[in-house]
N, CA, C and O atoms as a MOPAC input file, in Angstrom:
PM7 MOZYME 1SCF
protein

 N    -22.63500 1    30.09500 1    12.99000 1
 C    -21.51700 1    29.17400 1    12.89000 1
 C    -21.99400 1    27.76100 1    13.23700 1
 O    -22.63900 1    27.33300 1    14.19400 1
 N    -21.50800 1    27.21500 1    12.23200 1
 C    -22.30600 1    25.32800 1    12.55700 1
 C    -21.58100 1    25.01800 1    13.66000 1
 O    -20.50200 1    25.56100 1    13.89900 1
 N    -22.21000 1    23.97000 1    14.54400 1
 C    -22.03400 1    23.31300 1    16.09900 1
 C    -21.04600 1    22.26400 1    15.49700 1
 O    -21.32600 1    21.44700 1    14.62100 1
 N    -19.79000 1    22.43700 1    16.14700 1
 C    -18.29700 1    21.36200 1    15.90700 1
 C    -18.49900 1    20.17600 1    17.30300 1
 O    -19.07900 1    20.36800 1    18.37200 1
 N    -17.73900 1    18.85800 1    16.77600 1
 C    -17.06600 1    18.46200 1    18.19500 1
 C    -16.15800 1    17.65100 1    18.01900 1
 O    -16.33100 1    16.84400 1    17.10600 1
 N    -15.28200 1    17.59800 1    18.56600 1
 C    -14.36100 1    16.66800 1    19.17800 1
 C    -13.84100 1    15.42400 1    19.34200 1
 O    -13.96600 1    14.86500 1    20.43200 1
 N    -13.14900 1    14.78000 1    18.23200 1
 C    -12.90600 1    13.11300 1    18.62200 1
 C    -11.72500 1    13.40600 1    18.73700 1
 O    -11.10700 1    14.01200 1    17.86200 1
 N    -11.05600 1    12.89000 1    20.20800 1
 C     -9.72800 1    12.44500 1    20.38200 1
 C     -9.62800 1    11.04500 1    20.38400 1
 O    -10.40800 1    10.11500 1    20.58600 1
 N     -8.15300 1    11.19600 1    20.03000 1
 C     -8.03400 1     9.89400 1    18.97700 1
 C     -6.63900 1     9.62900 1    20.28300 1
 O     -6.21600 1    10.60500 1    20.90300 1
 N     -6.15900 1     8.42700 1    20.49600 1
 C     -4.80100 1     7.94000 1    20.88800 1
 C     -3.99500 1     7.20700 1    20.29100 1
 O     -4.46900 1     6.18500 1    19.79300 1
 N     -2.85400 1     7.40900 1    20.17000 1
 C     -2.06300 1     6.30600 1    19.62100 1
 C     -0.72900 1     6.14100 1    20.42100 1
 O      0.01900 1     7.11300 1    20.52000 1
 N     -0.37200 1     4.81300 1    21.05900 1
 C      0.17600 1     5.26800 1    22.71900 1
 C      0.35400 1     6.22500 1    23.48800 1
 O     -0.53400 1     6.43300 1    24.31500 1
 N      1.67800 1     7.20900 1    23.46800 1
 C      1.07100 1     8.19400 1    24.35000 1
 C      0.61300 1     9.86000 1    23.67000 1
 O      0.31700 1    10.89900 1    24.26100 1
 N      0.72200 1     9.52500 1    22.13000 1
 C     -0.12300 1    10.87100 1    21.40700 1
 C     -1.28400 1    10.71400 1    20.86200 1
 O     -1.84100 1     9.71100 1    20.41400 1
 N     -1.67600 1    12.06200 1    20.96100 1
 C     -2.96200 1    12.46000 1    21.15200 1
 C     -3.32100 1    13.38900 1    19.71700 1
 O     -2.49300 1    14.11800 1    19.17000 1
 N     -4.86600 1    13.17000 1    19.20500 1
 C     -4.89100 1    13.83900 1    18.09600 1
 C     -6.36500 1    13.97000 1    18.37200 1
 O     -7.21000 1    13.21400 1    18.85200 1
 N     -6.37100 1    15.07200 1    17.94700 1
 C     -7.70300 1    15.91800 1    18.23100 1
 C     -8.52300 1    16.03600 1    16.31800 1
 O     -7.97500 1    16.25000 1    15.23700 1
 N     -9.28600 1    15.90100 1    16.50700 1
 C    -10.04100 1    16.05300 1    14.90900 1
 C    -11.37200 1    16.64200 1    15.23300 1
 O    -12.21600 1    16.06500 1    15.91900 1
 N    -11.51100 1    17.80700 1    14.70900 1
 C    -13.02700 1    18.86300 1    14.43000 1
 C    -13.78400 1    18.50800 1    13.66500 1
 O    -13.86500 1    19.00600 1    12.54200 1
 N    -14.48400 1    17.61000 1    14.06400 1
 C    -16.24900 1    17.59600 1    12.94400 1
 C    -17.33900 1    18.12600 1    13.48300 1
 O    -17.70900 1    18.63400 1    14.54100 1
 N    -17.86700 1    17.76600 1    12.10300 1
 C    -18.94800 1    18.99300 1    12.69400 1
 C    -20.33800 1    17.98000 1    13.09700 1
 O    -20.80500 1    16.96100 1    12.59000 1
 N    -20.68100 1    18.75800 1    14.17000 1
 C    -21.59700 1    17.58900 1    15.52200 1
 C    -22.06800 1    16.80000 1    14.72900 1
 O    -21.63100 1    15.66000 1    14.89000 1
 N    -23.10300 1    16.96800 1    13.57100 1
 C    -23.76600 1    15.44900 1    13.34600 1
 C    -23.05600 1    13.86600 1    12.33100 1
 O    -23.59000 1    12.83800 1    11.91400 1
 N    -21.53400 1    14.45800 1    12.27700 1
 C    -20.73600 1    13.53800 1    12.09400 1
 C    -20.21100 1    12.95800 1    13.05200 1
 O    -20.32100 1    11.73600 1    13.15500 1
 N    -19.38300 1    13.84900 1    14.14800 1
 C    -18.59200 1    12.91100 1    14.69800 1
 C    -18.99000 1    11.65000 1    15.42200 1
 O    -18.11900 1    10.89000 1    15.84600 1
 N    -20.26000 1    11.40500 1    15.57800 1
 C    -20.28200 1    10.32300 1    15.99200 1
 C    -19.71300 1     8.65800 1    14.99300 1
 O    -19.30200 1     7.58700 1    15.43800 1
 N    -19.94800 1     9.13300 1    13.52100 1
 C    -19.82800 1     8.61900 1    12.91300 1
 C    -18.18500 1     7.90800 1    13.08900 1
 O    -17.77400 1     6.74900 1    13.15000 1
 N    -17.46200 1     9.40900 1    13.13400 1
 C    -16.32900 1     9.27000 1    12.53600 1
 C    -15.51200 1     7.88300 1    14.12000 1
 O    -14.73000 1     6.98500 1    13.80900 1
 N    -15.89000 1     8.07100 1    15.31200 1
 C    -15.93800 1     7.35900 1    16.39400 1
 C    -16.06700 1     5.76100 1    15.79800 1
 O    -15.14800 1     4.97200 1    15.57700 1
 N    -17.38300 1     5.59000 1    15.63400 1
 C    -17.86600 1     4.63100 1    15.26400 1
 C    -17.04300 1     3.50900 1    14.30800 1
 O    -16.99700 1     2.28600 1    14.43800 1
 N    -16.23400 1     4.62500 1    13.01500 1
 C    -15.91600 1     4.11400 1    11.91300 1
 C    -14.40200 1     3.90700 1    12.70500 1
 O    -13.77000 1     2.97000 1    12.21700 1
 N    -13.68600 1     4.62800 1    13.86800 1
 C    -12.50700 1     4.35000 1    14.09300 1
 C    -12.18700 1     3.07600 1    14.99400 1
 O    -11.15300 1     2.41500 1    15.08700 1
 N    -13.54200 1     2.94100 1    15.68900 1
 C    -14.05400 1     1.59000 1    16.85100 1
 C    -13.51500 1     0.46400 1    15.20500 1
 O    -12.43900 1    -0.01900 1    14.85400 1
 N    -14.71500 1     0.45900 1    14.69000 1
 C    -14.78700 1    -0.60300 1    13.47600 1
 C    -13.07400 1    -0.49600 1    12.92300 1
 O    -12.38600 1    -1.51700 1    12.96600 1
 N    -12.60500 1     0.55100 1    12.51800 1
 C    -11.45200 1     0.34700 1    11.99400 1
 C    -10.24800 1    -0.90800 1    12.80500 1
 O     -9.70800 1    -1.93800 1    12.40200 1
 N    -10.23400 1    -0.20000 1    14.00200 1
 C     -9.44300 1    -1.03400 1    14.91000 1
 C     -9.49400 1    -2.57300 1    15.21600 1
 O     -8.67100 1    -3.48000 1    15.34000 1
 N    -10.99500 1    -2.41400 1    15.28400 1
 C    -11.61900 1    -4.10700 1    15.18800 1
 C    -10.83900 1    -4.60100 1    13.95600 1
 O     -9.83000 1    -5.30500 1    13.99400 1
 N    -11.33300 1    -4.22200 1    13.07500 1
 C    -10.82600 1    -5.06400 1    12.17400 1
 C     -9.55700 1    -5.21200 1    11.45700 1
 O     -9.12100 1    -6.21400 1    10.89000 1
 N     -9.05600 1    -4.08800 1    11.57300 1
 C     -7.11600 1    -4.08300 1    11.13100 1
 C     -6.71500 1    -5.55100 1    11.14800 1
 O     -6.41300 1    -6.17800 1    10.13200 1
 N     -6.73700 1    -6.08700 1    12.47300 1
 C     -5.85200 1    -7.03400 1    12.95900 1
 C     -6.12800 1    -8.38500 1    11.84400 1
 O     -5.28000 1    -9.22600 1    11.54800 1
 N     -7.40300 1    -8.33000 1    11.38600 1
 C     -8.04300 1    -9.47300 1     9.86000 1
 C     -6.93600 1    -8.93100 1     8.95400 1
 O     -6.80500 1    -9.86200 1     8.16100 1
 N     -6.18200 1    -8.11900 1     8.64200 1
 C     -5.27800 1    -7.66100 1     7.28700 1
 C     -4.26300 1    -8.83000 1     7.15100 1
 O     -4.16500 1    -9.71900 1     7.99700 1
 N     -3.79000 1    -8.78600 1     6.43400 1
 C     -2.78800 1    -9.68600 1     6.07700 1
 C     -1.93800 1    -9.12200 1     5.66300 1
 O     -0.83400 1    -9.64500 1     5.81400 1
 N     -2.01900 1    -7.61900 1     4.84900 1
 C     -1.00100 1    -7.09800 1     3.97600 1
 C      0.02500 1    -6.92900 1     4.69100 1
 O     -0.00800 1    -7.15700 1     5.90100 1
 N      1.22900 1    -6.45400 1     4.00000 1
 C      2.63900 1    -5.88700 1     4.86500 1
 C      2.45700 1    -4.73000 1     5.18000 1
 O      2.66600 1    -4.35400 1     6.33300 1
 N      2.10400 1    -4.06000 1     4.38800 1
 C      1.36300 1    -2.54500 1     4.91100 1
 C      0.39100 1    -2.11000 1     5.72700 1
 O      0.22400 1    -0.89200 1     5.79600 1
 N     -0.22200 1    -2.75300 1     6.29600 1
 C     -0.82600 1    -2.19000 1     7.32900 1
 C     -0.50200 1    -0.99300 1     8.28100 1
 O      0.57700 1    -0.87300 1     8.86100 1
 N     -1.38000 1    -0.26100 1     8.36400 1
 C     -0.84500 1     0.85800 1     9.11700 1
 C     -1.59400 1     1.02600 1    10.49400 1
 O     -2.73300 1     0.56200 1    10.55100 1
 N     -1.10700 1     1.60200 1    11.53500 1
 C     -0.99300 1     1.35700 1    12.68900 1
 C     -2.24100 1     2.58600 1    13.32600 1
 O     -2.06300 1     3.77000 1    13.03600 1
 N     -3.03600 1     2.32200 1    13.88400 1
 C     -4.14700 1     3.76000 1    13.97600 1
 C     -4.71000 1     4.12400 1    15.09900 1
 O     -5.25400 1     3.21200 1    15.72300 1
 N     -4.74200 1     4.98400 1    15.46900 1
 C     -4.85500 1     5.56800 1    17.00400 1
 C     -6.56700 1     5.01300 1    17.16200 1
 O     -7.29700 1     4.50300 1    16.31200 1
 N     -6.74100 1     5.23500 1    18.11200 1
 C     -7.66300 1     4.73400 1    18.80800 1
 C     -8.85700 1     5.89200 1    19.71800 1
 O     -8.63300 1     6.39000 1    20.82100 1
 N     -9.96200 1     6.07200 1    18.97500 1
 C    -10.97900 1     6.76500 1    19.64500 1
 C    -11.26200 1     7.25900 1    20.72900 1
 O    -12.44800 1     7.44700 1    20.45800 1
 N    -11.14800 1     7.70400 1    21.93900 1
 C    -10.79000 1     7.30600 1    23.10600 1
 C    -11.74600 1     8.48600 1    23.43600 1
 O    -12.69000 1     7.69700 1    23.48000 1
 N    -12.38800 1     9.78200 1    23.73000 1
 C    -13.49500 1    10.37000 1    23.65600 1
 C    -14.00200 1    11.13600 1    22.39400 1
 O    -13.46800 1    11.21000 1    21.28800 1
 N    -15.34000 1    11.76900 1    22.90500 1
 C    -15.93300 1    13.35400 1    22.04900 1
 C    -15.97700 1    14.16100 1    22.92300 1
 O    -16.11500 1    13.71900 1    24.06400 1
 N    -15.90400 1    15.23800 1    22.77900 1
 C    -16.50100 1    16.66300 1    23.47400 1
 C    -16.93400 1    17.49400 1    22.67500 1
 O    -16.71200 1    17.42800 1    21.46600 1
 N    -17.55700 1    18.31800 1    23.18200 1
 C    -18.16700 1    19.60800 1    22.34300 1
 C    -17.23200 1    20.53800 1    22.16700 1
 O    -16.80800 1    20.75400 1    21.03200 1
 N    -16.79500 1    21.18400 1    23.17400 1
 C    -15.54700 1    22.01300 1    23.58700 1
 C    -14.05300 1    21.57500 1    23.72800 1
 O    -13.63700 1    20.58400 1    24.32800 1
 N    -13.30200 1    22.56000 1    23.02200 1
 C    -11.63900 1    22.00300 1    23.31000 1
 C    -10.74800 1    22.78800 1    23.24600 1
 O    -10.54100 1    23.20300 1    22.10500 1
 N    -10.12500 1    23.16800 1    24.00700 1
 C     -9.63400 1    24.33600 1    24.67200 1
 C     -8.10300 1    23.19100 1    24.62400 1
 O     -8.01100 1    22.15700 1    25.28400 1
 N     -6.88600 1    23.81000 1    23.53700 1
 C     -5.79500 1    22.56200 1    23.93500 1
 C     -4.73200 1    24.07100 1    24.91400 1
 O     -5.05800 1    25.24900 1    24.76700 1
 N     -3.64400 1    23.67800 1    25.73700 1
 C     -3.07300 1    24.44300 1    26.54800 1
 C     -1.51400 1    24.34600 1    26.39300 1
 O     -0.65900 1    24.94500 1    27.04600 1
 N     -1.31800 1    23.26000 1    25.15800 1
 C     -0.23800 1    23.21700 1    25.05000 1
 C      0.08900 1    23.25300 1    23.55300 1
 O     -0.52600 1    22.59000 1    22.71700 1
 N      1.27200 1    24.21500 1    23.24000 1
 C      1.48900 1    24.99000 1    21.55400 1
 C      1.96600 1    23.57400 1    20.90900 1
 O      2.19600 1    23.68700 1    19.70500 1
 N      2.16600 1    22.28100 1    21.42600 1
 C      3.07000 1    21.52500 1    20.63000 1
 C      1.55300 1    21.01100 1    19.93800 1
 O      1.61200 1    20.76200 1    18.73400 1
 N     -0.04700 1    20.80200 1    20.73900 1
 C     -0.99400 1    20.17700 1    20.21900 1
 C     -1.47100 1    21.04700 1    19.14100 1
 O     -1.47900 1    22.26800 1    19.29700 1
 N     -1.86200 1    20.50500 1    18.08000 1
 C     -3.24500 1    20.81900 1    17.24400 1
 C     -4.71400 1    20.00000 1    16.84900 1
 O     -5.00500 1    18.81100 1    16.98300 1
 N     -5.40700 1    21.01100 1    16.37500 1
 C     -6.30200 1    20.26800 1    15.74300 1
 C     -6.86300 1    20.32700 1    14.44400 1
 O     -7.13200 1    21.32900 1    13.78300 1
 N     -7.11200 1    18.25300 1    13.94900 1
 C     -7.25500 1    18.68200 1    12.85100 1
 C     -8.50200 1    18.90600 1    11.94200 1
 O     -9.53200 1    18.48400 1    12.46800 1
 N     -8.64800 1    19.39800 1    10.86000 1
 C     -9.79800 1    19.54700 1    10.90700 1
 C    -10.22100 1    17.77000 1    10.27000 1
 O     -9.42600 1    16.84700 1    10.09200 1
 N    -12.02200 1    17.77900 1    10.00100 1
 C    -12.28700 1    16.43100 1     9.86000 1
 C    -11.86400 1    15.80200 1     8.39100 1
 O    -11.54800 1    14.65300 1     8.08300 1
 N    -11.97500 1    16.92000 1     7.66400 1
 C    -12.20900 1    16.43700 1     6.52600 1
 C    -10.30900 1    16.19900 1     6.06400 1
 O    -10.05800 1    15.25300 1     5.31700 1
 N     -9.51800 1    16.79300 1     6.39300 1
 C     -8.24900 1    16.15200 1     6.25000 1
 C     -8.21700 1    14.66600 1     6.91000 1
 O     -8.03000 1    13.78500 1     6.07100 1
 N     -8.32800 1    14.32100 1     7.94100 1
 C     -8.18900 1    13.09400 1     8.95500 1
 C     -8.67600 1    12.14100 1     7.84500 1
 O     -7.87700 1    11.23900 1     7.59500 1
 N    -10.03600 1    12.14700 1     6.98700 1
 C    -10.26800 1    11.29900 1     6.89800 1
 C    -10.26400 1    10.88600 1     5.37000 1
 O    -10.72700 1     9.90600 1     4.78500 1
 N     -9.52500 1    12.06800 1     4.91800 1
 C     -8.34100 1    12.15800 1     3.58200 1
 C     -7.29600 1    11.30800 1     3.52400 1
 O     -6.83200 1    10.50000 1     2.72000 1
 N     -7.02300 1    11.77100 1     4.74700 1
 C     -5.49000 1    10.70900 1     5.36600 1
 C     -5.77000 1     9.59000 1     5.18500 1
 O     -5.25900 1     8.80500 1     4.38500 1
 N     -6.88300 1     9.36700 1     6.15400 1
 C     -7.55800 1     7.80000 1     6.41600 1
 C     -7.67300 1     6.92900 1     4.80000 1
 O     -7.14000 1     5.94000 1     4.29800 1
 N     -8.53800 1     7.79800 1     4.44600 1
 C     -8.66100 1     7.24700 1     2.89700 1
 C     -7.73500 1     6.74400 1     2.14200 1
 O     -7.90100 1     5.68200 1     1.54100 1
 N     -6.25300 1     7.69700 1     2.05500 1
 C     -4.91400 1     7.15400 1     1.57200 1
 C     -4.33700 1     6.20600 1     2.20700 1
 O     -3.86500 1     5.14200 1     1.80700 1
 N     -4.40800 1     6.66100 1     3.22100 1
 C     -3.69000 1     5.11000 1     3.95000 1
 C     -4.19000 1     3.85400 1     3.67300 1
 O     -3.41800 1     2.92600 1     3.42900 1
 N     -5.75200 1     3.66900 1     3.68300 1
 C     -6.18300 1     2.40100 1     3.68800 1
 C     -6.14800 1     2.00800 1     2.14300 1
 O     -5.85400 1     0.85500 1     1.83000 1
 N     -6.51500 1     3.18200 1     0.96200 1
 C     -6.12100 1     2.51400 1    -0.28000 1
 C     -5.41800 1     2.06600 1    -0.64200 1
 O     -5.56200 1     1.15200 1    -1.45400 1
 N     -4.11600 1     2.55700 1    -0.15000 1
 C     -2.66900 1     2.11100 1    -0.76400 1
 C     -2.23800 1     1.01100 1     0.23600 1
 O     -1.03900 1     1.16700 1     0.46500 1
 N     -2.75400 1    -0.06000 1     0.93400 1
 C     -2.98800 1    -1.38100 1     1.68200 1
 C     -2.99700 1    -2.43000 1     0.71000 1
 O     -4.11100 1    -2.44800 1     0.18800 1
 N     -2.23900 1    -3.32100 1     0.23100 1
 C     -2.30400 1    -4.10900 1    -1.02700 1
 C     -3.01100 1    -5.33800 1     0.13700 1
 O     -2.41200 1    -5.62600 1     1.17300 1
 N     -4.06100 1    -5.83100 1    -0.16000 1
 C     -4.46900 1    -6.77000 1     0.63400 1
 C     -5.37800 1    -7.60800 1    -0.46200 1
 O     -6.12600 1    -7.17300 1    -1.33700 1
 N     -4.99100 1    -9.19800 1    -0.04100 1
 C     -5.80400 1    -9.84000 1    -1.04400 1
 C     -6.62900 1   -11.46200 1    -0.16900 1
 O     -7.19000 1   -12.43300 1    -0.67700 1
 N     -6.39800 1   -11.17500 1     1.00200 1
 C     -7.24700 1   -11.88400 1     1.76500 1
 C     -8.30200 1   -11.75300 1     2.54200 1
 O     -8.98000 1   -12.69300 1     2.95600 1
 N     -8.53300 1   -10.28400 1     2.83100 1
 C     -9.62300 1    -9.34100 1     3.60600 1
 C    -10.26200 1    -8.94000 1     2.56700 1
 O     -9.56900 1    -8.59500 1     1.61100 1
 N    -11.75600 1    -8.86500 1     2.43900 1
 C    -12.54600 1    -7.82200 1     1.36100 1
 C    -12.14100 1    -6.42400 1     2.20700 1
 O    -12.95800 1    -6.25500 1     3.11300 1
 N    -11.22400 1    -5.49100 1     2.17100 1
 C    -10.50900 1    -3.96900 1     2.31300 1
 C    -11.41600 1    -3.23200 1     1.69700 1
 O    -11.51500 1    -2.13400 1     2.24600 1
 N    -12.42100 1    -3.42100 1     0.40500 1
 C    -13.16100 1    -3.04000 1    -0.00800 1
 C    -14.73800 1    -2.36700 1     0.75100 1
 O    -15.52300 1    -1.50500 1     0.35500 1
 N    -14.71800 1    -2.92100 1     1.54300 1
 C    -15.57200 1    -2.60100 1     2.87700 1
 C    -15.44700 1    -1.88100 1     3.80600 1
 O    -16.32000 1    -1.33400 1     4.48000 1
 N    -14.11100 1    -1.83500 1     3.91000 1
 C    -13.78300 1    -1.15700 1     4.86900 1
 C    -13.24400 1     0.66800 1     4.17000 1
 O    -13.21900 1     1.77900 1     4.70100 1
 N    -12.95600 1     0.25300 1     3.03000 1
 C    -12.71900 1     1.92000 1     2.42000 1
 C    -14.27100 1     2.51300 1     1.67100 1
 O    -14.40600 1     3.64700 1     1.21200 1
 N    -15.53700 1     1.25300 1     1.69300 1
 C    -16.56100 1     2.11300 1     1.06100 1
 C    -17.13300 1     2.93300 1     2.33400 1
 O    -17.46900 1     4.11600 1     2.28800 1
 N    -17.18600 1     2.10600 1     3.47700 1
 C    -17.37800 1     2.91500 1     4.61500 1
 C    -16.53100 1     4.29000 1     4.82400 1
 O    -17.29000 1     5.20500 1     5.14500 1
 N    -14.70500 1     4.82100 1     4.69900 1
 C    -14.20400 1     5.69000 1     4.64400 1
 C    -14.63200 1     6.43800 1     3.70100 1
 O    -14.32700 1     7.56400 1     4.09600 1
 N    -15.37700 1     6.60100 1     2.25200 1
 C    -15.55300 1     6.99900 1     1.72600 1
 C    -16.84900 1     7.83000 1     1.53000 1
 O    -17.11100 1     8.93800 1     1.06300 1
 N    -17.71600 1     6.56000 1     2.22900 1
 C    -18.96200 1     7.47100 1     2.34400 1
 C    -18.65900 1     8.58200 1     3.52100 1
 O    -19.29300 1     9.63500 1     3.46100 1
 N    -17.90100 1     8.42600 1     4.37600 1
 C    -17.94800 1     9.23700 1     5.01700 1
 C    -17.20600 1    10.70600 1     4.68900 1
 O    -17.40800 1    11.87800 1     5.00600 1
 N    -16.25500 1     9.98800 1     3.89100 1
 C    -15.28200 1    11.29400 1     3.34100 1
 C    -16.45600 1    12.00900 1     2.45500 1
 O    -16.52900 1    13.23800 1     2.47200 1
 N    -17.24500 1    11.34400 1     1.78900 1
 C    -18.12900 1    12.10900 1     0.41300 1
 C    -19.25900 1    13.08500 1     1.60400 1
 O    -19.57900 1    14.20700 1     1.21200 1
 N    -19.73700 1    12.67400 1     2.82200 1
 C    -20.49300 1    13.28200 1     3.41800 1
 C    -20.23700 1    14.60100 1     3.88900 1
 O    -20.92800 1    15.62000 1     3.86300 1
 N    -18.56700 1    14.25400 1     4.52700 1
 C    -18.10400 1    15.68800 1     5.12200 1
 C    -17.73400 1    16.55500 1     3.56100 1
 O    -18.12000 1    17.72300 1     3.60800 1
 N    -17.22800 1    16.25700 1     2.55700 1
 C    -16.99200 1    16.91000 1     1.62000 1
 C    -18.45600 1    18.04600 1     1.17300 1
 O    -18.47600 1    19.21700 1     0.79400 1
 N    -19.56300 1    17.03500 1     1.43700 1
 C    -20.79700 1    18.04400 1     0.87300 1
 C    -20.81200 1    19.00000 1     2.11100 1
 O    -20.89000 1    20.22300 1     1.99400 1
 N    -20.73300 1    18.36100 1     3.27300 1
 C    -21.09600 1    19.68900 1     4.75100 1
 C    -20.16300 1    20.74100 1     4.13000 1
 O    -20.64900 1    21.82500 1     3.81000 1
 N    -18.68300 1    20.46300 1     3.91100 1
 C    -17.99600 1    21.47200 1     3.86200 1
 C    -18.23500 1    22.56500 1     3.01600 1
 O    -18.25800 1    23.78000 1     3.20900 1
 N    -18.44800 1    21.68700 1     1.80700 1
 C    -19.12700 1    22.91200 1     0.89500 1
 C    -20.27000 1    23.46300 1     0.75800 1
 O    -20.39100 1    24.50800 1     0.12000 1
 N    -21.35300 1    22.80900 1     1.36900 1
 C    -22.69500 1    23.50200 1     1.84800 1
 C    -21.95000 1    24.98000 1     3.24500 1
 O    -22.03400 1    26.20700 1     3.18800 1
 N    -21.60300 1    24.49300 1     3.81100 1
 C    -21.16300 1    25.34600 1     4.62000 1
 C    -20.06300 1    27.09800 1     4.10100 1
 O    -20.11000 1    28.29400 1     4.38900 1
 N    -19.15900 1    26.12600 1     3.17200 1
 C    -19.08000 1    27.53400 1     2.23600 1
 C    -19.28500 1    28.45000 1     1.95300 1
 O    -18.58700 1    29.45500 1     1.81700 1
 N    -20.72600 1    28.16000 1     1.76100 1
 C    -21.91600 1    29.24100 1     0.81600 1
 C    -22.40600 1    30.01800 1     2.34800 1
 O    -23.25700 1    30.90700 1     2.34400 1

C-alpha cells in the first residue's frame, strides 16, 4: 500500500483534512501557501475564499463522525474549478491554474499508476 499523508487545511474554525500520497503533499502545502499569497492580487468578483494550510502528518486518526477526509485528487479538482471559473483580467490567473494543473495532471498519473 503506497505511504499517504496529511494536509490540514483551515478555514476559520473548519477543518479539512486531504490524503495525498507522501511525495505530493508537500507540494500540495506549498501550492496552498502560494495560493493564499496571492488571492488577495485578484480583482475579480469571484474570488473564492480558501482555507489555509496549517499542518502535514503521516497519520490521522479523525474522532469525530461529523469530520472527513478528502481524498487528494478531488481537493484539487475542486481547486481547479474554482480557480477557472474566476473571470479575472488584471492578474495573469493563468499562473496560478498552470501550477493547479500540473499538479492535478501529477496526482491523476499516481492514481492510475497505482490502480494497476
Amino acid at each position: 500500500m503506497p505511504s499517504m499523508r496529511y494536509v490540514i487545511l483551515q478555514q476559520n474554525a473548519d477543518l479539512k483534512f486531504v490524503e495525498m500520497p507522501e511525495e505530493y503533499a508537500y507540494q500540495l502545502s506549498a501550492l496552498n501557501l502560494r495560493l493564499n499569497k496571492e488571492i488577495a492580487k485578484l480583482t475579480a468578483a469571484n474570488v473564492p475564499s480558501l482555507p489555509l494550510a496549517i499542518a502535514e502528518c503521516d497519520r490521522l486518526d479523525l474522532l469525530q463522525p461529523s469530520l472527513h477526509i478528502t481524498s487528494g485528487i478531488d481537493y484539487i479538482n475542486e481547486l481547479e474549478s474554482v480557480f477557472a471559473a474566476i473571470q479575472e483580467e488584471n492578474y495573469p490567473l493563468i499562473s496560478l491554474l498552470t501550477e493547479i494543473r500540473a499538479l492535478q495532471a501529477q496526482l491523476e498519473q499516481w492514481y492510475e499508476e497505482e490502480a494497476f
